[in-house]
C-alpha positions in Angstrom: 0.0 0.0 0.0 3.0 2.1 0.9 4.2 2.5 -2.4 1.1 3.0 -4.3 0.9 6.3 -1.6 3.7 7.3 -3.4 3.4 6.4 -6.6 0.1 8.5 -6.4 2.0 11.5 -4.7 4.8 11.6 -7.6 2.2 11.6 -10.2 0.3 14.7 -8.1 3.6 16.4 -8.6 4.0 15.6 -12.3 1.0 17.2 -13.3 1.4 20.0 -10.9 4.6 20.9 -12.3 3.2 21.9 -15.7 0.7 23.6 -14.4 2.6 26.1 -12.2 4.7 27.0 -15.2 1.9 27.9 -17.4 0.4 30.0 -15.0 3.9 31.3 -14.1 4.3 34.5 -13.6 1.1 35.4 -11.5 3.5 38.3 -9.4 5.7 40.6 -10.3 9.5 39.1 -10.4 12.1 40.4 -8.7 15.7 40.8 -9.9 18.8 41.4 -7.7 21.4 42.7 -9.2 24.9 42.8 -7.0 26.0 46.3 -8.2 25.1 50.0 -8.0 22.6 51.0 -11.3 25.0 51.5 -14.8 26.9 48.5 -14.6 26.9 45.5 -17.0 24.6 43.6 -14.8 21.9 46.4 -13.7 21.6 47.2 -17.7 21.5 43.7 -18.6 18.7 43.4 -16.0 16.5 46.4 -17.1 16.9 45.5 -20.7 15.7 42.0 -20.3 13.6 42.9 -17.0 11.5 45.5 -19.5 10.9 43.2 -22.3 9.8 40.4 -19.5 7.4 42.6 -18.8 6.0 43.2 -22.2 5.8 39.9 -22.6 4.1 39.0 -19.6 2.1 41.1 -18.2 3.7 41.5 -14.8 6.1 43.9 -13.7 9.5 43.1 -13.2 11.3 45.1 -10.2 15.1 45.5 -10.7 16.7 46.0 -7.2 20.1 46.9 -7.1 21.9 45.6 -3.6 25.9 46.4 -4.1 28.4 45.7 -1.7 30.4 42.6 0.2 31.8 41.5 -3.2 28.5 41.0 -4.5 27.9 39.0 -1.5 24.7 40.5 -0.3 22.6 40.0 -3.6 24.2 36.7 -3.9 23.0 35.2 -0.5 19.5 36.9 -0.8 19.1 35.2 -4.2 20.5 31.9 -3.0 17.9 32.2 0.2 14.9 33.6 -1.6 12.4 31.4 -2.2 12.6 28.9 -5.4 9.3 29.8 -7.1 10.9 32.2 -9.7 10.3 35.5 -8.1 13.4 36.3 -7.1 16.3 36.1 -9.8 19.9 37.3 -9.8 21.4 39.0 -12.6 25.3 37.5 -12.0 28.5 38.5 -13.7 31.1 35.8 -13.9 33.1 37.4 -11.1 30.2 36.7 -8.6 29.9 32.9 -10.0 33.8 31.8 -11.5 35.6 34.4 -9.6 34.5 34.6 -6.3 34.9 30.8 -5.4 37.9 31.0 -6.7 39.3 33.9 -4.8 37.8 33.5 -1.4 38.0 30.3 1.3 34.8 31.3 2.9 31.7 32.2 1.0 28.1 32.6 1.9 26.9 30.6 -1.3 28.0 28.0 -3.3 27.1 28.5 -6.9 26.1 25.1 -7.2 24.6 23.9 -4.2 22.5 27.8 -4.5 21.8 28.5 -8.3 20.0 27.4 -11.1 21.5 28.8 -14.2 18.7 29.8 -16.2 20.6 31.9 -19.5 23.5 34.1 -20.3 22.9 37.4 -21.1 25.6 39.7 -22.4 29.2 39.4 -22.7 31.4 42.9 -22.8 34.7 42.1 -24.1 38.1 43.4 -22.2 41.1 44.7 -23.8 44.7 45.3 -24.0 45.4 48.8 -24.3 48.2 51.3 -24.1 47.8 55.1 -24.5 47.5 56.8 -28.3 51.3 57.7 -28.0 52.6 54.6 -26.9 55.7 53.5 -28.9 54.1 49.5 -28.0 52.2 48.8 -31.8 51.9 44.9 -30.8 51.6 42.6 -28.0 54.5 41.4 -28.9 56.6 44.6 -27.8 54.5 45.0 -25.0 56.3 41.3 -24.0 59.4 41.8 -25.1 59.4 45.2 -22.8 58.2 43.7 -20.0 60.7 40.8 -20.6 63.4 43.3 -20.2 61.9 45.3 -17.7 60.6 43.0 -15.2 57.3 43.9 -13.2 58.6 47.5 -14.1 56.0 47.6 -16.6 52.4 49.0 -14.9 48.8 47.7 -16.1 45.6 49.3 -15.0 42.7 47.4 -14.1 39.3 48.6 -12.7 40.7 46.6 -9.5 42.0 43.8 -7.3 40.2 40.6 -8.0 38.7 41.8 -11.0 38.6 39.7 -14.3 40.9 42.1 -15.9 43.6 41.5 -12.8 43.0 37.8 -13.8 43.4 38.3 -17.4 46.3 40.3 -17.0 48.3 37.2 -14.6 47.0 34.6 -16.9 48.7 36.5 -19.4 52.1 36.7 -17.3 51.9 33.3 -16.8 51.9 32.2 -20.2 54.6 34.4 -21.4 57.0 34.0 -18.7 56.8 37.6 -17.9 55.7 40.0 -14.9 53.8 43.1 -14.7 53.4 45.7 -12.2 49.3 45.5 -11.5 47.7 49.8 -10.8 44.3 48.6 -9.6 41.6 51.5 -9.9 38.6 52.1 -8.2 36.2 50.9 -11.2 37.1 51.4 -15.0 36.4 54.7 -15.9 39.3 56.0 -13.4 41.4 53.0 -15.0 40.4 54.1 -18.8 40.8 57.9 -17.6 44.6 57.2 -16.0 45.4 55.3 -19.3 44.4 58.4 -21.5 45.9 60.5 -19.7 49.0 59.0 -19.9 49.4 58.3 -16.2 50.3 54.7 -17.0 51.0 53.0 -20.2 49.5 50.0 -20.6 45.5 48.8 -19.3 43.3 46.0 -19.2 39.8 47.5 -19.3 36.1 46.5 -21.0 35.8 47.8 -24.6 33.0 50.1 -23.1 35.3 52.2 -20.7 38.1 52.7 -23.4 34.9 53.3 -26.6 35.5 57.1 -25.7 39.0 57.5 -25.7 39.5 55.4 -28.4 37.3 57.5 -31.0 39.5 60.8 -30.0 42.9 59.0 -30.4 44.0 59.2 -26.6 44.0 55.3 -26.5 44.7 52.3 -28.7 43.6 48.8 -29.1 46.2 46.1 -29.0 44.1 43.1 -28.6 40.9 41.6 -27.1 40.8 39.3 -24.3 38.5 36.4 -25.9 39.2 33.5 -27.8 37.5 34.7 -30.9 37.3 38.6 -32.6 34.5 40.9 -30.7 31.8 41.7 -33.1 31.8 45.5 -32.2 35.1 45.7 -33.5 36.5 42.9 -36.2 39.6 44.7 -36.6 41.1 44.2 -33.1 43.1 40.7 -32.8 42.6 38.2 -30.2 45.2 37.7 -27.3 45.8 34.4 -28.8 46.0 35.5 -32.3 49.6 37.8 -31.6 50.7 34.6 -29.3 49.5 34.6 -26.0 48.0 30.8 -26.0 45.1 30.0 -24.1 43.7 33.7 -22.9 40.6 33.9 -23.3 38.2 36.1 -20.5 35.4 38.1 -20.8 33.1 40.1 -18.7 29.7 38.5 -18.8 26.1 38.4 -17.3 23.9 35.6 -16.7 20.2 35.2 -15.0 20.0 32.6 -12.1 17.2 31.3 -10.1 17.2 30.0 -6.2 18.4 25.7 -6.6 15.2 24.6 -6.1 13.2 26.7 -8.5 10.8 23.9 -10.7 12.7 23.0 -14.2 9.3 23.9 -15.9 9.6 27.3 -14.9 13.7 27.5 -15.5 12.8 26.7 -18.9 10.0 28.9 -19.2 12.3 31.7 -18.2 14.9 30.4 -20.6 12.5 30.2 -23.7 11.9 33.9 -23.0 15.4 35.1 -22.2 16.6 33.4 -25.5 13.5 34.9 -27.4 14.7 38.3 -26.0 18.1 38.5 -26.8 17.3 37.7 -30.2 15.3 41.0 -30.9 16.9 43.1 -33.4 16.1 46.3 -30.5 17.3 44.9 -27.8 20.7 43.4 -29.6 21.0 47.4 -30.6 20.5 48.5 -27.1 23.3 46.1 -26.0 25.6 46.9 -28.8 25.7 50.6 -28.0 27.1 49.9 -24.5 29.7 48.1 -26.4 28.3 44.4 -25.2 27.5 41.6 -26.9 24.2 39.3 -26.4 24.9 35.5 -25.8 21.7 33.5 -24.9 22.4 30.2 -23.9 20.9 27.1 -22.7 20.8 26.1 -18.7 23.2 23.3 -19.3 25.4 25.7 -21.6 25.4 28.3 -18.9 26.3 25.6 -16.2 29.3 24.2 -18.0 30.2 28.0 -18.7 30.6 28.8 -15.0 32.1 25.4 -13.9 34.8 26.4 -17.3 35.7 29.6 -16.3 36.1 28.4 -12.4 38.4 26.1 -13.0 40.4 27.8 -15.0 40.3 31.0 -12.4 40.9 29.0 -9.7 44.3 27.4 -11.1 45.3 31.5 -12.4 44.1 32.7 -8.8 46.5 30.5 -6.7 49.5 30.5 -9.3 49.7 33.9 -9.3 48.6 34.2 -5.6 46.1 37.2 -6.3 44.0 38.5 -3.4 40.9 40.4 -3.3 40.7 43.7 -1.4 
């Protein structure tokens, strides 16, 4: 009799399952987002977040919680409750970089998180001021090979994905830089211009400005393959560098326990999103790329770019702030 109880009890759930999805959303959502309003994540989120809405009827609330390393959205996410009203718009920082960088977290991406779709993905670069006698990565090598950690790189700060970038680049050319971490990227990008040091890691978006009036050039971009808002500039891999290949991206997760019917639902509608002529325009002009993904593409992203952080992180022996 036992097992018929429960044979009855799993088939209630079965059909429930459906059900809740197709009447899912009957609430507004809300979306956390780890930083203060502007950055990749926050824009991500009110881009998507609007055309949700349209969608669906339902409004969806973008509520920005910076601070702690992105700790405090992280944990509220991973403790909401996992019925698809509470989402997370993460960067790979909060999910590949964090773990890697710290012993003691308040969430575990994978015992916390559902990984619902990638968003955007806002590719870094090398860059050295307009004047710069460097013209490839391979003088900026051979100078720091004869000059070495003499040779300063700004990043937007400690911890960042640009500071790992730029020692995952050290490491695979033998050489050593001296790291000027900033207080965010547009003091980084605005240091570089101004000549105050030569050489900078940055996102395509901080240096767009300076770029267009001459003040900064483009050696290379960070990824494995060309950015599509500028074909021109050559991969990191391209000019020699093997293996590089970092970005800074944004990704929409759900609490663990959030029903797959509704994951997917969300998915479907994500993808659907980020393949809208307006919204890929919207993106574009903030210098970011769209990249929807699947749940299980987005998963073996994360579990990707943490291993290879983690290795990066301890062989170079960063630490955050």
């Amino acid at each position: 009799m036992a097992w018929f109880v429960r044979m009855i009890s799993a088939l209630v759930v079965l059909c429930a399952m459906p059900a809740q999805a197709q009447n899912y959303p009957a609430k507004p959502i809300h979306v956390l987002v780890p930083y203060a309003p502007g950055g990749i994540a926050d824009i991500a989120s009110r881009i998507v977040g609007a055309k949700l809405t349209e969608a669906w009827g339902q409004q969806v609330v973008v509520e920005n919680k910076p601070g702690g390393n992105a700790f405090i959205a992280m944990t509220a996410a991973a403790k909401a409750a996992p019925d698809g009203y509470t989402l997370v718009m993460a960067t790979g920082g909060d999910v590949a970089i964090n773990p890697a960088m710290f012993k003691e977290m308040p969430y575990d991406v994978e015992r916390d998180f559902a990984p619902i779709a990638a968003v955007s993905d806002a590719p870094l670069v090398l860059a050295v001021h307009g004047a710069s006698p460097y013209k490839s990565v391979a003088d900026v090598i051979a100078a720091a090979k004869a000059q070495p950690g003499r040779l300063s790189v700004a990043t937007p700060g400690n911890g960042s994905i640009n500071q790992i970038v730029l020692e995952w680049m050290a490491l695979n050319t033998d050489t050593k830089f001296q790291h000027i971490p900033y207080k965010g990227g547009a003091p980084a990008s605005a240091a570089l211009a101004g000549g105050d040091v030569p050489l900078g890691i940055l996102a395509s978006s901080s240096v767009a400005p300076h770029v267009k009036s001459g003040r900064i050039r483009v050696l290379a971009v960070t990824m494995a393959k060309r950015s599509k808002l500028d074909p021109d500039w050559p991969t990191l891999q391209e000019q020699g560098v093997k293996d590089v290949d970092a970005s800074n991206w944004t990704a929409l997760f759900a609490p663990k326990a959030t029903p797959a019917p509704i994951v997917d639902k969300l998915n479907a509608e994500v993808v659907k999103i980020l393949a809208m002529p307006d919204v890929k325009e919207r993106f574009a002009g903030g210098g970011v790329d769209t990249i929807p993904s699947s749940p299980a593409e987005l998963d073996a992203r994360v579990k990707q770019d943490l291993a290879r952080f983690r290795t990066i992180v301890q062989k170079a022996n960063i630490r955050p702030d």
